[in-house]
Structure formats: C-alpha cells, structure tokens
C-alpha positions in Angstrom: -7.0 22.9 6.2 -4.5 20.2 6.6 -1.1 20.2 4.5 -2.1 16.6 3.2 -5.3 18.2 1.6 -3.5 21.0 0.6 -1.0 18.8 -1.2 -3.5 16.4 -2.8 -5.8 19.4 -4.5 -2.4 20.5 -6.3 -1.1 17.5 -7.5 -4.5 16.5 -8.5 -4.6 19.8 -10.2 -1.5 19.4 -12.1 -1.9 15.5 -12.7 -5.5 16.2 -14.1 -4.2 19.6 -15.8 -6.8 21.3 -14.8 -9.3 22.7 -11.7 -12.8 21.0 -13.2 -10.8 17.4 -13.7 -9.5 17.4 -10.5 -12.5 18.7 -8.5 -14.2 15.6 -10.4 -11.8 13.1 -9.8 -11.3 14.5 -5.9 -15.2 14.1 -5.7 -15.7 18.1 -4.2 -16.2 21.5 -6.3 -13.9 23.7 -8.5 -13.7 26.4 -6.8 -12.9 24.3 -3.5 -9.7 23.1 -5.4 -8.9 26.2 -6.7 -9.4 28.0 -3.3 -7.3 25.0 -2.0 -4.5 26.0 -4.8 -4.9 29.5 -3.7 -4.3 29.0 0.0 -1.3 26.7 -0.1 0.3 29.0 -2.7 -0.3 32.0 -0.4 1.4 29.7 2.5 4.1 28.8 1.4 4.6 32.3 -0.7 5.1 31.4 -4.1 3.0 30.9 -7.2 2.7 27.3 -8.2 0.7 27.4 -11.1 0.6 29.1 -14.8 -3.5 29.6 -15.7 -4.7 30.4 -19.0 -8.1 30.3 -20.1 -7.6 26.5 -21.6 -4.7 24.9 -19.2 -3.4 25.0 -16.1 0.2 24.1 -15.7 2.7 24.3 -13.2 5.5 26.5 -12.2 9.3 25.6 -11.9 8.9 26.0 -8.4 5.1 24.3 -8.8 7.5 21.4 -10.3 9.4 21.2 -7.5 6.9 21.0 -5.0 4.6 18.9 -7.0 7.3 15.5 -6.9 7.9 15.7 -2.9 3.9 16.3 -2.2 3.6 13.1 -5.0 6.5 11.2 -2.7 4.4 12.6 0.7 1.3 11.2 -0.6 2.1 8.0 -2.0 3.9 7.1 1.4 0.6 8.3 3.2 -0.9 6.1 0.7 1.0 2.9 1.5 1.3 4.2 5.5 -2.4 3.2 5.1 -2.2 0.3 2.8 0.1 -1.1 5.5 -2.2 -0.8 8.6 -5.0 -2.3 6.5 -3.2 -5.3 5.6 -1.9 -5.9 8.9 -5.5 -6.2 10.1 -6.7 -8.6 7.1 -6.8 -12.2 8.0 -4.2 -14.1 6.8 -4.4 -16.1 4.0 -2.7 -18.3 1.5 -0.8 -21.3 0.7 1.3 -22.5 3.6 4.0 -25.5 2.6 5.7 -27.2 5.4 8.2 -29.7 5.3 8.6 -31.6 8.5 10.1 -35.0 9.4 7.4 -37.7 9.3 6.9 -39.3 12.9 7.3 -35.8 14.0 4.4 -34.3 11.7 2.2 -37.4 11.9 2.6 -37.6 15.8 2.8 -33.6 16.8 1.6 -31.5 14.0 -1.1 -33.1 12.3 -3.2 -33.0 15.6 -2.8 -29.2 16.0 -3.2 -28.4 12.1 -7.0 -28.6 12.4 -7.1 -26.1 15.3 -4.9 -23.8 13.0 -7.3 -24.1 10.2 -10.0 -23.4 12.0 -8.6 -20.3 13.7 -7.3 -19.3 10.4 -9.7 -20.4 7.4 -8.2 -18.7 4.5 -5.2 -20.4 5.0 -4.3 -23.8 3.4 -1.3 -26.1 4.4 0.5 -28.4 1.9 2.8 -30.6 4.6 5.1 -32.5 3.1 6.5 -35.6 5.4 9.9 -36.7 4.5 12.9 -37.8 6.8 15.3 -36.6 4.4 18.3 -34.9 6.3 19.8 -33.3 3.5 19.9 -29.6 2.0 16.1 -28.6 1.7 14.9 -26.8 -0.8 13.6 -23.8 0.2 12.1 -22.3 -2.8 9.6 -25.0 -2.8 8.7 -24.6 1.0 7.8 -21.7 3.4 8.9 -23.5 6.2 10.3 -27.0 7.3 10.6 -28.3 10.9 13.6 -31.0 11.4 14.1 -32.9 14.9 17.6 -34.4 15.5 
C-alpha cells in the first residue's frame, strides 16, 4: 500500500472521527480503513489513535502526523488540480489595448484565426493612439508602436 493511501485513510479517519464515516466518505469498507490505520501505525511504530467503543480520536503523536499528511495531501491535491488546468482550454475575457492603425491594419486580420483556434476566449480591443500612462487594471495587455 502506498504512503499516500496510508495517509488519506487516517486523516479521513480522524476528520470523519470515526472508521464507518470515513470508509463511507473514502467509498471502500471499514475494516479496509481500519486495516489501513493498523498498518501505517505499525510502520511507522507508534499508535496514532485513541478507540473507544463510541469515538475514535487521535493521539498527540496521531496530531502531529495528522497536520503534515493534511499539508502532503492537499499539495497532492493541487499537484493535480494544476496539471488538469494546464490541459483545459483556455478561456475568458481577453482586453487589449493597441494603437489604432496598428490594430485595424495588423491585428484585426489575425483575431479571427485566434478565435477560432481558441473559442472560449473573447477579446475586447480597445483602439486608441493615446501615448500616455495606460491603465493596466482595466487591460490584460496593450500593444504600442513608436
């Protein structure tokens, strides 16, 4: 069994406070988590959790090793999260600021190549041929020839 199970089936355990809630929530039986309890206990040669016949609670040292497995497996977590987004399409509101010969006469023509190569995407282009300070707040990007 892999230290990532391991270390999901206890904090499940003690985030559920209990074998039966966690086995439920984990989707697998009660006496797989509890096995899974068992096993990582004898591993790392300690006892993590208090039983009683109503709760199940953890240890000071249960404690301990509960809040790094919880850092471990939210990272995991957004280790994942990351790779999945970076595969989505992207999408959302794109506003552009560019000079207005420049965007009329360059990228106008290649916006509707970018739309259709990218269809959740939606530009707002502003054309201005102020030189000024730009506001960046208001725009994701702004193109300026000079």
């Amino acid at each position: 069994m892999d230290r990532l199970t391991e270390m999901e089936a206890f904090a499940t355990v003690v985030d559920q406070g209990g074998f039966t809630d966690a086995a439920k929530k984990m989707g697998i039986s009660k006496s797989a988590v509890s096995q899974t309890c068992l096993i990582t206990g004898s591993r790392l040669g300690a006892r993590l959790l208090n039983r009683t016949t109503r709760r199940v609670s953890p240890t000071e040292i249960g404690l301990a090793y509960y809040d790094r497995a919880r850092r471990v497996l939210n990272d995991a977590g957004e280790a994942d999260a990351l790779v999945t987004s970076m595969q989505s399409a992207p999408s959302g509101l794109l506003r552009i600021s560019v000079a207005t010969d420049f965007g009329v006469n360059h990228l106008s023509p290649v916006i509707g190549d970018f739309l259709q190569e990218f269809p959740e995407i939606t530009v707002n282009m502003v054309l201005n041929n102020r030189y000024g300070r730009i506001d960046l707040g208001r725009f994701d990007m702004a193109i300026r020839v000079g």
